[in-house]
C-alpha positions, 0 to 999 in steps of 0.5 A: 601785632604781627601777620598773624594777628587775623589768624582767628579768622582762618578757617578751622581745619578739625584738627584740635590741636590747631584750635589751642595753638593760636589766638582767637577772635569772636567779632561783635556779632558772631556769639553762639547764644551768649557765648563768646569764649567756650570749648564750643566756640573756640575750643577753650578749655577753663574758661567760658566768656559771654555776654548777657543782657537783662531787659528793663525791670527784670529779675532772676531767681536765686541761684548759685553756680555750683563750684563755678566762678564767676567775674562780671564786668557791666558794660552799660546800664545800672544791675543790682547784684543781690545776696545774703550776709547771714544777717540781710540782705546786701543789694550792690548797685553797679555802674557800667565799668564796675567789676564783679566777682561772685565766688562758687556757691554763693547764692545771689540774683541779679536785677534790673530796676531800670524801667527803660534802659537794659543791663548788659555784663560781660560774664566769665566763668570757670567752667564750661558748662552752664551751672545754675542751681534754683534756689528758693530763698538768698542765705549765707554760704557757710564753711560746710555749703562749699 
């Protein structure tokens, strides 16, 4: 890389423009919350990128994330990935190096059956707001639900 290869280390000037015209760097540690690439962080536009980590035995509720996208990538522990074919439900174990893809609409959760070790994911999104709607019960996205 060139001498520019720490320019996501200089300082932010306010100027919009300076925000898009160069490559940026989060550090481990420097997460706003979760995020890590969002419009808030780093001025990104399409793409929200962030980590998360669900403790031992834990579960979210059903839900789905509007006509947002989502890729997961597992970066240690063991997350189940739940949702419904329209015939069952379809529980995906993953491992850490798997990778996700979790189309807009479809409702699903995720899990953490692990009593000791937490489940940590790297998650990108296609929007920059954090869309999660509630669901009360996994069903199968059909063609009139997207």
């Amino acid at each position: 890389m060139t001498a520019h290869e720490d320019a996501g280390t200089a300082p932010d000037t306010g100027d919009s423009a300076s925000l898009n015209n160069r490559v940026h760097r989060v550090r481990s540690g420097e997460l706003d919350g979760f995020a890590a690439i969002s419009g808030g962080t780093v001025g990104s536009k399409k793409l929200w990128m962030g980590l998360v980590e669900n403790p031992p035995l834990s579960a979210t509720d059903n839900h789905h994330h509007g006509d947002s996208e989502a890729g997961i990538y597992v970066v240690s522990g063991h997350p189940v990935f739940v949702y419904h074919d329209g015939t069952r439900e379809v529980r995906l174990a993953a491992d850490p190096g798997d990778f996700f893809l979790v189309p807009p609409f479809v409702p699903h959760r995720e899990e953490n059956p692990d009593p000791n070790e937490p489940a940590v994911v790297v998650i990108a999104r296609t929007t920059q707001e954090p869309i999660k709607v509630s669901v009360p019960e996994l069903y199968q996205l059909g063609e009139t639900d997207a």
